[in-house]
C-alpha positions in Angstrom: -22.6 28.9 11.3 -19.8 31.5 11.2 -15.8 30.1 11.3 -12.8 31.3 10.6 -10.3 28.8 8.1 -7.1 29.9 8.2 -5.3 29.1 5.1 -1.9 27.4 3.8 -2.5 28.2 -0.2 -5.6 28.8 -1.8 -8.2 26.4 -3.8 -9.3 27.0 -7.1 -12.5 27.6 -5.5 -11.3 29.3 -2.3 -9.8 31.9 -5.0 -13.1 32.7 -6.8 -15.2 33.3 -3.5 -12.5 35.6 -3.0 -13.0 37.6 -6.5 -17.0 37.5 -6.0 -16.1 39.2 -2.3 -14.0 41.6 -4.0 -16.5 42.7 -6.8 -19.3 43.2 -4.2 -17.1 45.1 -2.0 -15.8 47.4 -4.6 -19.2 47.8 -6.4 -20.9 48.5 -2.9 -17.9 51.5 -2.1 -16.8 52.2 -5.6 -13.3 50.9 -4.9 -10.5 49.3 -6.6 -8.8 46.7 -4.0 -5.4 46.2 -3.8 -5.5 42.6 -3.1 -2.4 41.1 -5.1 -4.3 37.9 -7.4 -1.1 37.0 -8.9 -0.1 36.3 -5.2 -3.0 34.9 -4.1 -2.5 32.3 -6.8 0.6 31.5 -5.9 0.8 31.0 -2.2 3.2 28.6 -0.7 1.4 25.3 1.1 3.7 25.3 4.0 2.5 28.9 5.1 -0.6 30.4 6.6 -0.8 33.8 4.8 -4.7 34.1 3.9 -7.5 34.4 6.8 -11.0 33.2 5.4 -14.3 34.3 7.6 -17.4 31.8 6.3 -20.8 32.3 7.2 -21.9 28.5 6.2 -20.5 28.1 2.9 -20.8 31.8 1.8 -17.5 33.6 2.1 -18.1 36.9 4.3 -14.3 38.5 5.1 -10.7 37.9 4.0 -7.9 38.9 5.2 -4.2 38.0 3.1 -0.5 39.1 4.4 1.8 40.0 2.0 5.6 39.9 2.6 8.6 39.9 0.8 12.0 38.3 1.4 12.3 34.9 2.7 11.7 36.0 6.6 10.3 39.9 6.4 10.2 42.1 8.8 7.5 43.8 7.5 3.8 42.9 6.5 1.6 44.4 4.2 -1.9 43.3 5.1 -5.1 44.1 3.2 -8.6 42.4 3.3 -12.4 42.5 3.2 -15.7 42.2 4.8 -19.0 41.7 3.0 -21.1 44.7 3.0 -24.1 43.1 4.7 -22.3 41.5 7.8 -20.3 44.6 8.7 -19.9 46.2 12.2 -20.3 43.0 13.7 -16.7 42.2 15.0 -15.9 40.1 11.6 -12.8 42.1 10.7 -11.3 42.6 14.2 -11.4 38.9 14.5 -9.4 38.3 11.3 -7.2 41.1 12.2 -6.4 39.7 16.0 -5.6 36.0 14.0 -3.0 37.7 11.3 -1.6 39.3 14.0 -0.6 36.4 15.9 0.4 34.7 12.6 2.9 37.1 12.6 3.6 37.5 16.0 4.6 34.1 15.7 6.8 34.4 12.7 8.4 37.2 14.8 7.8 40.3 12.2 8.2 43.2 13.4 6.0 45.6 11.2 2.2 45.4 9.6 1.0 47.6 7.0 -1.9 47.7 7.0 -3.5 48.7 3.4 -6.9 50.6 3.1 -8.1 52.9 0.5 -8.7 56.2 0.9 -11.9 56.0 -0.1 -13.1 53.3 1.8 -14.8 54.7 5.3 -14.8 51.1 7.1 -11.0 50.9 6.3 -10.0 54.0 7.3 -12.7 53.8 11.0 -10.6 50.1 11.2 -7.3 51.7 11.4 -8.5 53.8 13.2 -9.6 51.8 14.8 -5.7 49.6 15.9 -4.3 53.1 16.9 -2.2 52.3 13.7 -0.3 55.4 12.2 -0.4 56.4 8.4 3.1 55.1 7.0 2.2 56.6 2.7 0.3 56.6 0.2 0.6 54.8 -3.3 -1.1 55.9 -6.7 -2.6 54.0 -9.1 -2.3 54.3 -12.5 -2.7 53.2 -15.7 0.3 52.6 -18.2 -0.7 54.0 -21.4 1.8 52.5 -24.0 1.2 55.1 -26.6 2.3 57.6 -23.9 5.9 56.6 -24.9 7.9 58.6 -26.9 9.6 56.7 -30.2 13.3 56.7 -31.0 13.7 56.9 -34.6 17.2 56.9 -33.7 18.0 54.9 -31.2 16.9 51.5 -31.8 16.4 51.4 -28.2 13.0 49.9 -26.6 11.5 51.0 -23.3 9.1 48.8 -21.1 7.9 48.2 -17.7 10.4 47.0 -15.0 9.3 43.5 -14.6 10.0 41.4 -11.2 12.3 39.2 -13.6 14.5 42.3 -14.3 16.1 42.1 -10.5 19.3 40.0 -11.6 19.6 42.3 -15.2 19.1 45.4 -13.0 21.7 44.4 -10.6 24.2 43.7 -13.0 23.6 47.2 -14.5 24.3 49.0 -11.2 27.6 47.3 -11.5 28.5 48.1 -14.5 27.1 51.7 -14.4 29.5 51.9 -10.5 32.4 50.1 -11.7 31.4 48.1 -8.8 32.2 44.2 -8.2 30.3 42.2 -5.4 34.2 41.0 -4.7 35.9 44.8 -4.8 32.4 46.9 -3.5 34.2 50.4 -4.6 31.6 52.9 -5.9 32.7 54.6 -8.9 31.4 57.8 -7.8 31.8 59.1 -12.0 28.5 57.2 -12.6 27.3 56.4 -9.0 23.5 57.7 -8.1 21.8 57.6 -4.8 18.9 56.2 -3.1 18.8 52.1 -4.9 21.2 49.2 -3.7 23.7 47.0 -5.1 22.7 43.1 -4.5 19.5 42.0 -6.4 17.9 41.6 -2.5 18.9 45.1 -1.6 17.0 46.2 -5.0 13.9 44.2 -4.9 14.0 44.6 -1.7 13.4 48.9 -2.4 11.4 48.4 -5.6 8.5 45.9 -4.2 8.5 47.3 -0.6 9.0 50.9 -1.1 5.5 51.9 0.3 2.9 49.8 -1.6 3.6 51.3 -5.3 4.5 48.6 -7.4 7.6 48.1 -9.6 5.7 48.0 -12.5 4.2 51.7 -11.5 7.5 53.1 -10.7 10.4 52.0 -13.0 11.3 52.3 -16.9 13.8 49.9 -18.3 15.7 50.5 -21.4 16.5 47.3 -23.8 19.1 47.3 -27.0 19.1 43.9 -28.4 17.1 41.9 -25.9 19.9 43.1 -23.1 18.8 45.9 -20.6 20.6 48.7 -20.9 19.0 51.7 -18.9 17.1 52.0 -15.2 15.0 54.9 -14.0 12.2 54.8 -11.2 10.7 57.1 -9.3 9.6 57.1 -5.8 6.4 59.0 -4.7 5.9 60.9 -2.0 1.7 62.3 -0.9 3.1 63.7 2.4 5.9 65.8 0.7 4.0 66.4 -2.9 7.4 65.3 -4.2 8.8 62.5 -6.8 12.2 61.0 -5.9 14.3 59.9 -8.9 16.3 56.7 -8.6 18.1 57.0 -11.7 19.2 57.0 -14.6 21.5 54.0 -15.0 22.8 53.6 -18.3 25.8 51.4 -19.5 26.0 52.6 -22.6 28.8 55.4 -21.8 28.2 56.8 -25.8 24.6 57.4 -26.0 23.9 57.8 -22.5 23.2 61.6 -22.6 20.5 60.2 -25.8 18.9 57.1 -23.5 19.0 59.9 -20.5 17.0 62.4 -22.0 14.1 60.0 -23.5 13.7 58.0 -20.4 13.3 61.0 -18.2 11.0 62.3 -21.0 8.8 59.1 -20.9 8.7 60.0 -17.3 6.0 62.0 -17.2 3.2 59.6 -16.9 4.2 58.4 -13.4 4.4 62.4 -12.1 1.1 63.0 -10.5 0.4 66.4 -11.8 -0.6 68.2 -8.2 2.9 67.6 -7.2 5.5 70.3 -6.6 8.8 68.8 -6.8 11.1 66.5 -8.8 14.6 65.5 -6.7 17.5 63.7 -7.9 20.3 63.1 -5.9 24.2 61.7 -7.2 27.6 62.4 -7.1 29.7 65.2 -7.3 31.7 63.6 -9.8 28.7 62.1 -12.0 29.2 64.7 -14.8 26.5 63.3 -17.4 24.2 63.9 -14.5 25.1 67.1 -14.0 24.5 68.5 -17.5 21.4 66.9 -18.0 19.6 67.8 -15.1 21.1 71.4 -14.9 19.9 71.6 -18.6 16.5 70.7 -17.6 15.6 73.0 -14.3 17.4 71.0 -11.8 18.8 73.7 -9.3 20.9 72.5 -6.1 19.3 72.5 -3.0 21.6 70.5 -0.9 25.3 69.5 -0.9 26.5 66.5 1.6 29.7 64.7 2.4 29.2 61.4 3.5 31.8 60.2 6.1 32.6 56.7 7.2 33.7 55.3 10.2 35.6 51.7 10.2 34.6 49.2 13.4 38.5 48.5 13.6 39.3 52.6 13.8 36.5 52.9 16.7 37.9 53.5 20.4 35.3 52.1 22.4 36.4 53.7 25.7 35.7 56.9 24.8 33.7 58.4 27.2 29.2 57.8 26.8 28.5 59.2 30.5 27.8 62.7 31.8 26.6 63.4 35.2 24.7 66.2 34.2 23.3 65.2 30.3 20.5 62.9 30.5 21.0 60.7 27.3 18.1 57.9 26.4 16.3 56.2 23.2 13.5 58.6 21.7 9.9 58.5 23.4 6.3 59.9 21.8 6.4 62.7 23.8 9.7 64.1 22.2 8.1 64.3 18.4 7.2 68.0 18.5 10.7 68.7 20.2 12.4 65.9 17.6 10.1 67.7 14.4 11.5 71.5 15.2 15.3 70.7 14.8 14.1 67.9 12.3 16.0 69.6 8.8 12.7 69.5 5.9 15.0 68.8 3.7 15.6 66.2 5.1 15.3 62.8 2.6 12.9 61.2 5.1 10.7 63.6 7.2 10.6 63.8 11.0 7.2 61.2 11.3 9.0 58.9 8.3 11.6 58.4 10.9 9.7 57.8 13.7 8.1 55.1 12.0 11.1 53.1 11.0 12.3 52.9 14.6 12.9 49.4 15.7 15.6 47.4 17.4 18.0 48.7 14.5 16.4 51.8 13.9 16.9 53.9 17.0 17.0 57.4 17.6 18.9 58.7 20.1 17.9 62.1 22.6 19.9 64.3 24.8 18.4 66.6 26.7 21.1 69.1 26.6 22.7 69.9 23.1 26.5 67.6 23.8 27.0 66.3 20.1 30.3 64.2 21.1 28.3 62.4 23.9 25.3 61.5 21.2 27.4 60.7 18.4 29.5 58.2 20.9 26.4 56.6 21.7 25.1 56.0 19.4 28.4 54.6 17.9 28.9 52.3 20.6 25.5 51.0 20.3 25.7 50.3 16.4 29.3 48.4 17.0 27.5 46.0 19.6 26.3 44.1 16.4 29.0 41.9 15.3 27.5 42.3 11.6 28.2 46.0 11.7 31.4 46.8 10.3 31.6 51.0 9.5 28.7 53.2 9.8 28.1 55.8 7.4 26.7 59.3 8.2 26.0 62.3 6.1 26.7 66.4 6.8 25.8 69.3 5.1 28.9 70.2 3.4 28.3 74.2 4.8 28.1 72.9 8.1 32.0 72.6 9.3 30.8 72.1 13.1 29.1 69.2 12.6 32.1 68.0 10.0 34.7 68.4 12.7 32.6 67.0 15.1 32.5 63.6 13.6 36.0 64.1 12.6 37.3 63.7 16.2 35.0 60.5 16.6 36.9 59.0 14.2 35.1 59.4 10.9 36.7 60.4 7.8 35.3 61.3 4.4 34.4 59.2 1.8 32.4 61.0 -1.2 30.7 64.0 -1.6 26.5 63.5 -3.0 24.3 66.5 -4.2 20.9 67.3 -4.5 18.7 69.1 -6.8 15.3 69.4 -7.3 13.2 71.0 -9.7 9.6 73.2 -8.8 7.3 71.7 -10.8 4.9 74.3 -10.5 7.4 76.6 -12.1 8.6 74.0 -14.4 6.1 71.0 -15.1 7.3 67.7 -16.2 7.7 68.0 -19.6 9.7 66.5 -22.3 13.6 66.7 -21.7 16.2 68.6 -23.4 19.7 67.7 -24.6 22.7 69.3 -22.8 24.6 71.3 -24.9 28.2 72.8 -23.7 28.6 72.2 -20.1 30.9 74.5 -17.8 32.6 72.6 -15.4 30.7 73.5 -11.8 27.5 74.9 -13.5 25.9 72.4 -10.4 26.9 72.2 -7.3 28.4 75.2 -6.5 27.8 78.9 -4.9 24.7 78.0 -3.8 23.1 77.8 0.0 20.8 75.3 1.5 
C-alpha cells in the first residue's frame, strides 16, 4: 500500500530508512546527496519539514525543507526517490505536499536542490518550470593544505555555526561600529557581509547552498577569534567574491592578511577566471595588500543615501506620455542589454530576487527623475524603511546629479578590484612593502 507520512521530527528509525534510501540512490547515479543529516537529526516536533513516501513498510521517496531563520522566506528543498519506483508520479506528489507546507507558512521562495549529475533531478525541475538560481561546490578540507605560522602563534580553522556571535563582534570592532552608534568606520570597513549576527548567518548559511564551513577561514590567538575571510562562488560568472579580511589586530594585520588569503587557495576552483574584492576608499591595509598581490581596479562607486525625513513625497511620479510599470518576462532581453556586467549581481541574479520587496522598476522611455521617484515613493510606503541607499559609478556625473536633485547625498566612496586568474592564479600572497598613497583607486576607467 503506498502513503505518504508527513513528518514533525524524525525517528531513530525514520532516520536510518532515510540513509539506506540515500546510499541506493547515490550508488544507483554515482551521487553525493546534499541532504543535511545533522538537520535531519535535529528537527523541531512542532513543524512538518520532512515528506516520507512508503510503499508498505519500505521507504521509497523523501522529500525534507530546509530553512533558516525563525520564519524564512526562502526554502531549500532536496529529496529522493528509489530507483525502482521512479517515473511513477512519486516525487511530484511529495513535491505538490511541500509546497503547500509552505504555501501555508507563507514563504515566498523554494530552492529546489538537485545535482548536476543526477538526470531525474534535473528532468524534475524541469519539470516545475523552476529557473536555475547557482551552483555550489563541494569540497574536501584538506588540513595539511594550511600553511604554518612559525611566527605568528596564530591558528586557522573552519568557520563553525557557533562563530556567528564571535564573528559579529569582530565586524564591530574591525568598523568601529556599535549596534547603539551604527557609524561605519570606513578605515577598516569591507563590503558585501552584515553587521547583526542574523544579517551574517543569514549570508553565510543562505548564500546559494555552499556551506559556511566551505566558504569561510577564521583566525584564533588565544582561544579568541581574531580574523574573518570567506569567499563567495560564483559558476555563472567563473568568479570568487571575497568577503574579507577582518582582522582586529591593527599591528599584525598586514601578517594575519597575507596567510589567510594564502590559505585561500583551496576553496578557488581552479577553472575560474576572477578573484574580486571590494572596500573602502579609505581602507588602506587593503589597498596595499591587494595591489601587492595583482588586484587591479575595475570599478569605483559612491554610495549615496537618502533619509525618509529629507524625502518630498509630492514630487511629481506621473507623465502623460512615459508609460512607467513593475518589470515583466518579456522585458529580460531589453533589461540584460543596459544590464552593466559588472554589475555585483547579473541581470538573471536580479530577476530572481524580485519579490514584494524586490522590485524592479521599467520606463519605457529613458526619464530617470520619473523612475528614481518611483521607485522612491514606493520603498517609503513601508513604515520600516527609513533611507535607501544606492550606488553610482563614480565617472558617471549624470547619474550623480541625477540622484542629487532627488534628494540623496553622499555617504562613502567603495572600490573594486579583481584579479585575472588566468594571468595570475591563486597563489601564495606577498607582503606589501612601501605603499604610495593612491597606487589603487585612481586613473583608471571602468
Amino acid at each position: 500500500m503506498l502513503k505518504i507520512l508527513l513528518s514533525k521530527g524524525l525517528s531513530g528509525d525514520q532516520l536510518q530508512e532515510i540513509k539506506d534510501l540515500e546510499e541506493a540512490c547515490c550508488e544507483h547515479e554515482k551521487l553525493t546527496m546534499k541532504l543535511n543529516l545533522d538537520m535531519l537529526e535535529a528537527r523541531p516536533v512542532n513543524e512538518t519539514n520532512d515528506f516520507l513516501y512508503y510503499d508498505d513498510n519500505k521507504l521509497i521517496g523523501f522529500l525534507g525543507l530546509y530553512g533558516f531563520g525563525s520564519h524564512p522566506k526562502e526554502i531549500e528543498a532536496t529529496g529522493m526517490v528509489h530507483p525502482s519506483y521512479r517515473c511513477a508520479g512519486i516525487f511530484k506528489e511529495l513535491f505538490n505536499a511541500a509546497k503547500q507546507e509552505c504555501i501555508a507558512r507563507r514563504v515566498e521562495k523554494i530552492l529546489l536542490v538537485t545535482e548536476k549529475s543526477s538526470d531525474a533531478g534535473i528532468s524534475f525541475a524541469n519539470f516545475t518550470s523552476a529557473q536555475y538560481s547557482c551552483s555550489e561546490y563541494r569540497m574536501k578540507f584538506d588540513k595539511s593544505a594550511i600553511p604554518s605560522f612559525p611566527d605568528l602563534d596564530i591558528l586557522l580553522r573552519k568557520a563553525e555555526h557557533k562563530d556567528y556571535t564571535e564573528l559579529q563582534q569582530l565586524d564591530e570592532l574591525c568598523f568601529g561600529l556599535s549596534m547603539a552608534e551604527p557609524e561605519i568606520d570606513n578605515r577598516y570597513n569591507m563590503t558585501w557581509l552584515g553587521y547583526s549576527p542574523e544579517e551574517i548567518k543569514s549570508q553565510l548559511v543562505a548564500t546559494g547552498t555552499q556551506s559556511i564551513q566551505d566558504r569561510c577561514l577564521i583566525a584564533v590567538d588565544g582561544g579568541v577569534v581574531c580574523g574573518f575571510l570567506g569567499i563567495y562562488r560564483s559558476e555563472e560568472q567563473l568568479t570568487a567574491r571575497l568577503l574579507g579580511p577582518y582582522i582586529s589586530i591593527q599591528n599584525r594585520w598586514t601578517e594575519i592578511a597575507v596567510h589567510m588569503l594564502s590559505a585561500l587557495k583551496e576553496k578557488v576552483p581552479a577553472h575560474f577566471k576572477l578573484a574580486k574584492v571590494a572596500f573602502y576608499d579609505a581602507n588602506v591595509n587593503c589597498k596595499r595588500v591587494y595591489a601587492t598581490n595583482h588586484f587591479t581596479l575595475y570599478n569605483a562607486k559612491k554610495t549615496l543615501k537618502l533619509e525618509s525625513k529629507d524625502y518630498n513625497s509630492a514630487q511629481p511620479v506621473i507623465h502623460q506620455e512615459i508609460n512607467i510599470r513593475d518589470y515583466h518576462p518579456n522585458d529580460m532581453n531589453k533589461f540584460l542589454k543596459i544590464h552593466p556586467t559588472t554589475a555585483y549581481f547579473t541581470g538573471a541574479e536580479v530577476v530572481a530576487r524580485l519579490d514584494q520587496y524586490n522590485r524592479l522598476i521599467v520606463a519605457e522611455q529613458g526619464i530617470g527623475s520619473l523612475l528614481i521617484n518611483q521607485a522612491v515613493n514606493e520603498a517609503f510606503k513601508h513604515h520600516w524603511v527609513n533611507h535607501i541607499e544606492i550606488s553610482v559609478r563614480v565617472n558617471n556625473k549624470d547619474a550623480e546629479r541625477l540622484y542629487a536633485r532627488a534628494g540623496f547625498k553622499e555617504k562613502n566612496v567603495i572600490i573594486a578590484l579583481q584579479r585575472d586568474l588566468n594571468v595570475n592564479p591563486w597563489a601564495n600572497f606577498k607582503q606589501p612593502g612601501i605603499y604610495k598613497t593612491g597606487q589603487v583607486g585612481r586613473g583608471q576607467k571602468d
